[in-house]
N, C-alpha and C positions, 0 to 999 in steps of 0.2 A: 949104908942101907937107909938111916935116916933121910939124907936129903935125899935121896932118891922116891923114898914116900913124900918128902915136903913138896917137891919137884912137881910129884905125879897131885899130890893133890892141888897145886897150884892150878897146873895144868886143865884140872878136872872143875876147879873154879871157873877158870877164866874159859872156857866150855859153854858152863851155863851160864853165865853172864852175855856171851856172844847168841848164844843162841833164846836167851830171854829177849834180849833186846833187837832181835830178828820180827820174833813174833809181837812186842809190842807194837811195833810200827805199821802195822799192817794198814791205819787212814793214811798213808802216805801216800804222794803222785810215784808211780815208779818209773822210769823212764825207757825202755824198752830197747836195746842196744841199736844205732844206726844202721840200718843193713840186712838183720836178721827176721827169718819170718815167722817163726817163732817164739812165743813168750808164756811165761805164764808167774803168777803171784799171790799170795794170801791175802784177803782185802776183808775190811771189816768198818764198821762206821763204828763213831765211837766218841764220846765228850771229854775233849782236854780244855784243858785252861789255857787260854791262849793272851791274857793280859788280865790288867787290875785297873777296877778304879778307885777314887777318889773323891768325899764330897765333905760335906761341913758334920754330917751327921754318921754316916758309917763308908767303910771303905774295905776293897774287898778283889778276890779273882773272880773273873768271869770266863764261863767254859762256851765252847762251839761244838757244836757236832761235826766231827771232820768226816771225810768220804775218801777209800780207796782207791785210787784210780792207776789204771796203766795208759802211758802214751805214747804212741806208737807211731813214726812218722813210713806210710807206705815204701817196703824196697822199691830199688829197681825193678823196671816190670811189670808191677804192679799199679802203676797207676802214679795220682801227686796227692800231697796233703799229709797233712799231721791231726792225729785224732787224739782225743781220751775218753777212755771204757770206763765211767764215774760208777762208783757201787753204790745207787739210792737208799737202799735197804737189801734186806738179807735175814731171813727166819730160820734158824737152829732147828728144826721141826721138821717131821714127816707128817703132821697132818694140820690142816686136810690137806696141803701142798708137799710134796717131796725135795724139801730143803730150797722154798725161793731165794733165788736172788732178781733183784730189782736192777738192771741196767741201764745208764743213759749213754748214749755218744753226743761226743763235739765234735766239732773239725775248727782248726785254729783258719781266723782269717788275717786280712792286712797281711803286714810285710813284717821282719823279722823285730823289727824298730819297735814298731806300734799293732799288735795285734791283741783278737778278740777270740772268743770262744763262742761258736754259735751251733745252738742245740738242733740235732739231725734227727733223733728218733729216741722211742724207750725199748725195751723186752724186759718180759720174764720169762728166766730159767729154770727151768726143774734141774736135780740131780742128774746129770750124765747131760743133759739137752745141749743142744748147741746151733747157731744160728744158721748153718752151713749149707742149709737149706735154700735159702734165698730168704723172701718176705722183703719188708720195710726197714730192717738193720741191715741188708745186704745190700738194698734200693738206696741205701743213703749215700752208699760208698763207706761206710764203717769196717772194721776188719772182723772178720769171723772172729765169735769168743763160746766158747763153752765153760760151763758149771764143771768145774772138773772134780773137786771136791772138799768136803766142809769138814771143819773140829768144833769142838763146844769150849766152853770153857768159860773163864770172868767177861771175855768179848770173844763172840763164836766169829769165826772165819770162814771162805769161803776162798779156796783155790778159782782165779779165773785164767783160763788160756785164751790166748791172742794166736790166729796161726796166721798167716795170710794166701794161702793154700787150702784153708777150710777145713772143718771136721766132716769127714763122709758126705762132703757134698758140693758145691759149688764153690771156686777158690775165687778170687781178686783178680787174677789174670786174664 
């Protein structure tokens, strides 16, 4: 019966460790599976420490503000190109806005070798919103994304979905 509790509480550890460290990575690029035309992820901006320097007088880490993103390269069907859905910013807040989020798209240029990221459009989302409408994110050739939804917390998050089919409105096809 003991190890069977040490067992379960292992288990019940290594739980929260997986699932702690799910949610801290949310400034991470996610990469979107080849093929599939749906996605979706928790995105948060957020300041890590990403190196140290060094000088004759003081010496130390230095942090960046890193950005969520999903990238998404269009299925078959849909068209060609590889995009990413960057999260600018993001407000934990119902007012006066209902939970924005800030969106930029890329589309990757050049060749697999040598390529670049060049900026296609912005939006903002309210809660529930979604691009699927048409406008200047759909004009760009970017993939339908909706606000799908937010947690609070040390760094507030923001569910973003990628369809390529669209939310309630105009799909990629």
């Amino acid at each position: 019966m003991r190890s069977r509790m040490k067992f379960s509480s292992i288990l019940l550890g290594l739980a929260f460790v997986v699932a702690s460290a799910a949610a801290t990575n949310c400034w991470e690029i996610y990469q979107m599976p080849i093929g599939q035309v749906g996605y979706q992820a928790w995105l948060c901006t957020s300041s890590q420490v990403v190196g140290y320097f060094w000088s004759p007088s003081w010496s130390g880490p230095f942090s960046q503000v890193l950005h969520g993103q999903i990238q998404s390269t269009t299925p078959p069907g849909y068209g060609s190109g590889t995009y990413r859905v960057y999260l600018e910013s993001f407000t934990y807040s119902g007012y006066p806005l209902n939970y924005p989020a800030v969106l930029k798209c890329y589309k990757r240029m050049g060749n697999p070798n040598s390529y670049w990221w060049l900026y296609q459009t912005q939006v903002t989302l309210e809660s529930g919103q979604g691009t699927g409408g048409g406008g200047a994110w759909m004009n760009a050739g970017c993939p339908p994304v909706t606000n799908a939804a937010q947690q609070g917390g040390s760094t507030p998050q923001v569910q973003i979905g990628v369809n390529w089919n669209g939310f309630g409105g105009k799909s990629r096809k």
